[in-house]
C-alpha positions as CSV (number, residue, x, y, z in Angstrom):
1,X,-4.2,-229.3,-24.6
2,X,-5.8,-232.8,-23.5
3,X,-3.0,-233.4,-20.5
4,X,-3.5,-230.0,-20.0
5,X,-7.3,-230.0,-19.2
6,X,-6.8,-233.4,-17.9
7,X,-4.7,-232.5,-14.8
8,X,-7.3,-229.4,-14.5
9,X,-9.8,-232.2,-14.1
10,X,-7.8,-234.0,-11.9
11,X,-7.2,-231.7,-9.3
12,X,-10.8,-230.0,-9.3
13,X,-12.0,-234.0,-8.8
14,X,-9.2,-234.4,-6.2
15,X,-9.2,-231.6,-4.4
16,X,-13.0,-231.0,-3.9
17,X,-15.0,-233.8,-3.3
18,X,-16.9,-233.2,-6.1
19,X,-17.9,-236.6,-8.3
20,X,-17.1,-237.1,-11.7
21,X,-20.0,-236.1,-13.2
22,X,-20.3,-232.9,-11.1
23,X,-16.9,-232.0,-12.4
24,X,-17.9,-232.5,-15.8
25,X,-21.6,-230.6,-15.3
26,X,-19.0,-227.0,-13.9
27,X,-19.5,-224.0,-15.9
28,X,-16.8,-221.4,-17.0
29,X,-18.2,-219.1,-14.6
30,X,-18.0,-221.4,-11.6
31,X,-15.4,-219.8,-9.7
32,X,-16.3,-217.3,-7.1
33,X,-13.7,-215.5,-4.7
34,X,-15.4,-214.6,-1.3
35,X,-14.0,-211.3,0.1
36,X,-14.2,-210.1,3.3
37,X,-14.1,-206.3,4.3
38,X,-11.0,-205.4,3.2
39,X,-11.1,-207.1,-0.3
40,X,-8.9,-210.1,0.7
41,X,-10.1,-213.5,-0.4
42,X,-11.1,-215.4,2.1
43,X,-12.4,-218.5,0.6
44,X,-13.2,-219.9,-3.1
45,X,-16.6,-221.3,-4.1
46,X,-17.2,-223.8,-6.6
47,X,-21.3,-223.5,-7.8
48,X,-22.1,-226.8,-9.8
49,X,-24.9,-228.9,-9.7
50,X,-25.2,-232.1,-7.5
51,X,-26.7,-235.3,-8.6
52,X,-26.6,-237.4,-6.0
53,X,-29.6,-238.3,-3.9
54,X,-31.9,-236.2,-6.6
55,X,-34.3,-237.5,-9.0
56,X,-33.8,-234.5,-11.4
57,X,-31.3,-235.9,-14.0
58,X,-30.0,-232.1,-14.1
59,X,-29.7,-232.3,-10.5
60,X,-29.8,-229.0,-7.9
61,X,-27.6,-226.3,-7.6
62,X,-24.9,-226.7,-5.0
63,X,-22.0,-224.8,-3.5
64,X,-18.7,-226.4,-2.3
65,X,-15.9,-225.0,-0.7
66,X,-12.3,-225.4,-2.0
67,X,-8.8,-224.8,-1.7
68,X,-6.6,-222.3,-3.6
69,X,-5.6,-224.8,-5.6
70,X,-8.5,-225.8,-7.0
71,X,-9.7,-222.3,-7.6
72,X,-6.0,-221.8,-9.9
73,X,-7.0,-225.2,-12.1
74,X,-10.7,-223.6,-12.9
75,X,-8.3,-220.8,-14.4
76,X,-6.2,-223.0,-15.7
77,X,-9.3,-224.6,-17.6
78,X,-10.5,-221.9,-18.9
79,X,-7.5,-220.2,-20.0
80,X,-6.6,-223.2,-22.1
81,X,-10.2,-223.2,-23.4
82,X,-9.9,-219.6,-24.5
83,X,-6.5,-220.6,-26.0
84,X,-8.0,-223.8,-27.9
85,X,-10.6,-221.7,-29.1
86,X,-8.3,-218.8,-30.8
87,X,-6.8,-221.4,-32.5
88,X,-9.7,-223.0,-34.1
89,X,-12.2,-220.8,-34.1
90,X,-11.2,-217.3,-33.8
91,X,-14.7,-215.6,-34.0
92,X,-17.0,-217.4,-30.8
93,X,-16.7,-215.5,-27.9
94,X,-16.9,-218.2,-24.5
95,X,-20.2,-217.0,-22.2
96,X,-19.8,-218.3,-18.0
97,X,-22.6,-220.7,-18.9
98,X,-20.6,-222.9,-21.8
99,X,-19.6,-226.0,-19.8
100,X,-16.0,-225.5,-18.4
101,X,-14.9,-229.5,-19.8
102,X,-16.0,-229.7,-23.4
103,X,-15.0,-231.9,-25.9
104,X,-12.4,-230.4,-28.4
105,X,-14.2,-228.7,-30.6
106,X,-13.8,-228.1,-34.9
107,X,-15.4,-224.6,-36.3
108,X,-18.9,-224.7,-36.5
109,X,-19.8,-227.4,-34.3
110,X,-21.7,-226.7,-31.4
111,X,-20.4,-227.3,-27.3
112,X,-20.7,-230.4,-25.5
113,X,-20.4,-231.2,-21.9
114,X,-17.8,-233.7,-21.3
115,X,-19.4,-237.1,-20.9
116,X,-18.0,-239.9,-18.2
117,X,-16.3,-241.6,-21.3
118,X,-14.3,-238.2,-22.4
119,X,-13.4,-237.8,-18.8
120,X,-11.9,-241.1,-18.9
121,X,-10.4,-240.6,-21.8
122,X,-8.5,-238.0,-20.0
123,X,-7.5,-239.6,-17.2
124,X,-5.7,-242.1,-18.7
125,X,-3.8,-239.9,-21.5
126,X,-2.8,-237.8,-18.3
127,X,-1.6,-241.0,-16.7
128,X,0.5,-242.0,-20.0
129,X,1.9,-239.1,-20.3
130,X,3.3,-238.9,-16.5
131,X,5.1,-242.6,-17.2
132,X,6.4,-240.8,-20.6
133,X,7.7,-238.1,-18.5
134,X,9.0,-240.0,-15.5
135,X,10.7,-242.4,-17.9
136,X,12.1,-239.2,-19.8
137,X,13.5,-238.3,-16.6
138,X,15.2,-241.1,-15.6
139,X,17.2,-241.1,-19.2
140,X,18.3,-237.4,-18.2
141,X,19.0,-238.3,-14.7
142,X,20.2,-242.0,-14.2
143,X,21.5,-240.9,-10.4
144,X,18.4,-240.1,-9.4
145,X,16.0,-242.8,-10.8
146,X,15.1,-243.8,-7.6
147,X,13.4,-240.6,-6.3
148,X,11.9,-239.9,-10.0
149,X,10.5,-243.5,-9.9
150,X,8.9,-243.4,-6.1
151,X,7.3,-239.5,-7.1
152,X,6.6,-239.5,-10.6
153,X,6.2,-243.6,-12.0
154,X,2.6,-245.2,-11.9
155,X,3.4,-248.5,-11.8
156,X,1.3,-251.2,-13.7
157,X,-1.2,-253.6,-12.2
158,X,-0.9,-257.6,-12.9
159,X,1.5,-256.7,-15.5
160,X,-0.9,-254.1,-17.5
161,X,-1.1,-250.3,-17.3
162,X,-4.2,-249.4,-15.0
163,X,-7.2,-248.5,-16.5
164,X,-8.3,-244.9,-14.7
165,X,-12.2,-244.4,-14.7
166,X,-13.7,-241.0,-12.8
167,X,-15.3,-243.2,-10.1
């Protein structure tokens, strides 16, 4: 679930020029395909809240812009949400305002909003487990640990694993 959500993240943050704490503030019912006449998408829409420049600490309702692919990790999110929430709590039903990034949740405890600290949290169990994986590969594959090292290996910085933060 968490490299999961985490690459969700990731891409969403990436791909949309969103910052960190905009990702986090998204809502499961975020997402919203623009059609034109004939029913073909012709963009995606992100609506979030923006924070920067306001002096609201909830900050103003915005709308970005995005590509496909950040559109299919919304999904993504909130398909494993929906699947993390079968699992453990079987009887709440998810509304479009319950924050898209939550912490994990146990039955009967109420939803949070991923906080900066959870979101690095993430980020850096996403980024172990790519080294796991790239190393996993190169054990399968010993002929082609050069190509599996240039696409897939984060390398370390001054001889310690980097330490991944939103910003």
């Amino acid at each position: 679930f968490i490299p999961g959500m985490a690459a969700c993240y990731l891409v969403i943050g990436l791909l949309s020029g969103m910052r960190g704490e905009e990702v986090a503030a998204l809502r499961r019912g975020c997402l919203r395909l623009i059609r034109d006449e004939h029913a073909r998408i012709v963009r995606y829409e992100l609506v979030g809240r923006i924070f920067k420049g306001r002096d609201n600490v909830d900050g103003a309702e915005h709308h970005w812009t995005v590509v496909e692919p950040v559109a299919r990790a919304v999904s993504a999110a909130i398909r494993l949400q929906d699947h993390l929430r079968r699992v453990i709590d079987a009887g709440s039903s998810p509304k479009d305002d319950d924050p898209l990034f939550m912490t994990v949740q146990t039955k009967g405890v109420g939803n949070e909003r991923l906080t900066a600290n959870q979101s690095t949290k993430y980020l850096n169990y996403f980024v172990k487990e790519c080294s796991k994986l790239a190393n996993e590969m190169v054990a399968m594959a010993p002929d082609e640990a050069g190509p599996i090292t240039a696409l897939y290996h984060i390398p370390d910085h001054d001889g310690e694993p980097w330490r991944w933060q939103t910003r």
